[in-house]
N, C-alpha and C positions, 0 to 999 in steps of 0.2 A: 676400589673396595666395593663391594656388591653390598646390599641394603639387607639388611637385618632380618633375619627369619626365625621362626621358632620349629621345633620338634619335640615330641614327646618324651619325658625320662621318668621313668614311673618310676615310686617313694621304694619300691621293693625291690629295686633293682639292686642297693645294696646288702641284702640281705639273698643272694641268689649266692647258692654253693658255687657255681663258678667266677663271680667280680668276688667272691670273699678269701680266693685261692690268688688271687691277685695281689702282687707286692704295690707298693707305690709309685714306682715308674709304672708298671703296667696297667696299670687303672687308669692314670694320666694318658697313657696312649689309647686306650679304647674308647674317653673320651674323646681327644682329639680326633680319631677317627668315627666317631658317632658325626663331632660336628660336621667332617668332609661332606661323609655320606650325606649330612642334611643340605648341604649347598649343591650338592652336584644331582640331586636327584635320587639319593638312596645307593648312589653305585661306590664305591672305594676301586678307584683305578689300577690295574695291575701296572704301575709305575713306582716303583722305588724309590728313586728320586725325587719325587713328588711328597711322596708318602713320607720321606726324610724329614721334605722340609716343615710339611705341615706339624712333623712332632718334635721338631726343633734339634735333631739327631742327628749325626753318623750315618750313610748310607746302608752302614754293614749294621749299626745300633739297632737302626729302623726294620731292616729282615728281621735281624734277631727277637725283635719287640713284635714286631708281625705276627711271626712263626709261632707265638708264644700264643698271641691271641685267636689263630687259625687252629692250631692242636686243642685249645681249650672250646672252640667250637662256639667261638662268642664273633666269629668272623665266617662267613659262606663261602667257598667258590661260586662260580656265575657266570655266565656268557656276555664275556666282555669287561670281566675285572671280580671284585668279590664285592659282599652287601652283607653290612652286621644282621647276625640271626635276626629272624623273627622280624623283621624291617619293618616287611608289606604289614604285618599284624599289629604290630607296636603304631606305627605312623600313620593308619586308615585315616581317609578324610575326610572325614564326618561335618565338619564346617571349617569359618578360616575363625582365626585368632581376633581380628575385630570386632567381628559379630559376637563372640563368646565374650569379650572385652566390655563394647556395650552393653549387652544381658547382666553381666555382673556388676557392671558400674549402674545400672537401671534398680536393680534388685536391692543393693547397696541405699541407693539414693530413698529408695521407696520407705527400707527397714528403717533410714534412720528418721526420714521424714514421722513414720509411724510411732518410734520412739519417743522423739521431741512432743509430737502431738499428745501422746502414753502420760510425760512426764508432766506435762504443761495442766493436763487435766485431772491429775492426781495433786498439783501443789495449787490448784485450785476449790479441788475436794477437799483437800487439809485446812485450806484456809476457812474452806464455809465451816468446815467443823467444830475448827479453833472457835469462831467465832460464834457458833448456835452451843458449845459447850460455855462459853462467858454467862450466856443467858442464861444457864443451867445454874450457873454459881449463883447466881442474882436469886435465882426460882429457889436453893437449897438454902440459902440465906434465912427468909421467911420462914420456911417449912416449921411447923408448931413441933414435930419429932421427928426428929434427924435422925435417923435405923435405916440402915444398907442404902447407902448412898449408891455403890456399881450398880443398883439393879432399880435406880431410880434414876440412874444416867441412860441406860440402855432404854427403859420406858421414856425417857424425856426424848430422845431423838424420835421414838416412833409417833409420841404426842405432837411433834411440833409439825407432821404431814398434814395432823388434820386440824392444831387451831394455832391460830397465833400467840409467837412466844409471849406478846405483851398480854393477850386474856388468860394464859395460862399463870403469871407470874401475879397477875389482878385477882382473880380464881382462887389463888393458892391464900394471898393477902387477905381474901375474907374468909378462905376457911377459918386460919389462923386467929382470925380477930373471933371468930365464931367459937373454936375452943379453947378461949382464954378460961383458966377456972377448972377447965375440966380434968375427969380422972384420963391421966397418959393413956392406959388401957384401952380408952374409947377415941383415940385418933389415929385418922389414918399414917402410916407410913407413905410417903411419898410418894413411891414405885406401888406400890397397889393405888392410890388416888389417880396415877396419871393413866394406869393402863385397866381401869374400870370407871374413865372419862368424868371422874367429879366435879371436873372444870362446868359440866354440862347440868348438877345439880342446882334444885330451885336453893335462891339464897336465905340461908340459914339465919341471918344478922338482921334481917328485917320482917316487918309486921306489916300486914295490911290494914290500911281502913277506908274504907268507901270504896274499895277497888283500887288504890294508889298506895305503890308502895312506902312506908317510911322507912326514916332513917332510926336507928335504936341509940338513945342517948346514950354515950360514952364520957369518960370525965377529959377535961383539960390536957392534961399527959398523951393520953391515945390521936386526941385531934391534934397535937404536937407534931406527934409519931410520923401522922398520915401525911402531915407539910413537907415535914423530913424526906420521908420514903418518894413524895412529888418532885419535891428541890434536886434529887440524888440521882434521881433512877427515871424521871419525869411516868412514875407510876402513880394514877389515880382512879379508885376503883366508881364503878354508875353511881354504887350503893349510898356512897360519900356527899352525893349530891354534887350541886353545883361547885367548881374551884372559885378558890381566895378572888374576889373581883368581878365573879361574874353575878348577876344577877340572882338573889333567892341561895346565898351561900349559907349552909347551917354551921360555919362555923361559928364558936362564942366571939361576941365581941373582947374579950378576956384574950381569946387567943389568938384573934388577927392583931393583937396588937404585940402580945409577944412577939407575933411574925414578923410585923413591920419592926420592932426594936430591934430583932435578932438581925434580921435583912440588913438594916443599917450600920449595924457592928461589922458587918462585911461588906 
């Protein structure tokens, strides 16, 4: 048995007025003899018996199946046997079947490599996003007036290019303490604070004297607030001064001691 070859059978071939006048034995024999001609070199040998056997037929079946295919002119005479129409045209040798094999197994490999790379980088962009939209929830949390949140999400992603989510979220925490009291009217919405950079305004909450910023006395509750908001979110704003512990803390002694009680209940 001779090793495996290919030939051409093009997608239109059954849609061709003459293979569609074709019963189903006949179609079977033109195949079979498509495959001849591919093994012998394109020639279908003026051998009957030959030609029998390759269509598994009757000596007299195989004329008559022939005859059929040679009148419908899907068969050629030739010098030295006959050759399915249009052979030389159909079969050109433009390259072999390996090489095209490789190319598409390369091209293959490439796409999906591209793919996997495509996918791998996209559910890593999903993931930064998930995660810079949490800080968003954190930063809408505080917010002194919560009005259009979508268009204070879309300015929050552009905000966090240029400062950090933690100054933005500190930023937002002393506006907030800054319009405690005030008329709604006169606070920002969110989405205008972040995309006209307020994070970037001198702080509102404190006084100077001597050239050194203070801190603005708040009552017991508010310095609560701010332990809370440290304990939670590990958010603590410059303005606050020094944290619980460290050296020059303005917390009241009043309230580090609720901290220390509250701490020890947990």
């Amino acid at each position: 048995m001779g090793s495996d070859t290919w030939f051409r059978f093009y997608n239109t071939a059954l849609d061709h007025p003459k293979v569609m006048l074709l019963n189903d034995t006949q179609f079977r024999a033109w195949l079979a003899l498509l495959c001849m001609a591919s093994k012998l070199g394109g020639i279908i040998p003026n051998d009957i018996p030959l030609i029998a056997m390759t269509l598994r037929k009757s000596p007299q079946k195989a004329a008559d199946l022939f005859q059929v295919l040679l009148s419908a002119n899907l068969i050629d005479p030739t010098e030295g046997g006959y050759v399915p129409h249009n052979w030389d045209l159909k079969q050109f040798q433009s390259d072999n079947s390996t090489e095209r094999v490789k190319r598409f197994r390369e091209r293959f490999r490439n796409v999906s490599e591209t793919d996997h790379i495509q996918r791998q980088s996209q559910k890593q962009k999903e993931k930064s996003n998930g995660a810079l939209l949490e800080r968003f929830e954190e930063f809408w949390k505080i917010c002194p007036k919560k009005t259009g949140k979508g268009a204070a999400e879309k300015a929050w992603i552009k905000a966090i290019s240029l400062a950090d989510p933690n100054i933005l979220i500190s930023r937002m925490m002393r506006y907030a303490q800054a319009c405690r009291g005030k008329d709604q009217a006169y606070i920002k919405t969110p989405g205008p604070w972040l995309n006209e950079k307020r994070w970037l305004d001198e702080d509102v909450s404190r006084e100077t004297l001597n050239g050194e910023f203070q801190v603005k006395p708040c009552d017991d509750d508010e310095w609560f607030g701010r332990w809370n908001a440290f304990r939670n979110k590990q958010i603590w704003a410059p303005e606050w001064g020094p944290k619980l512990g460290e050296p020059g803390c303005l917390i009241p002694q009043s309230v580090q001691e609720k901290i220390r009680q509250h701490s020890g209940a947990h």
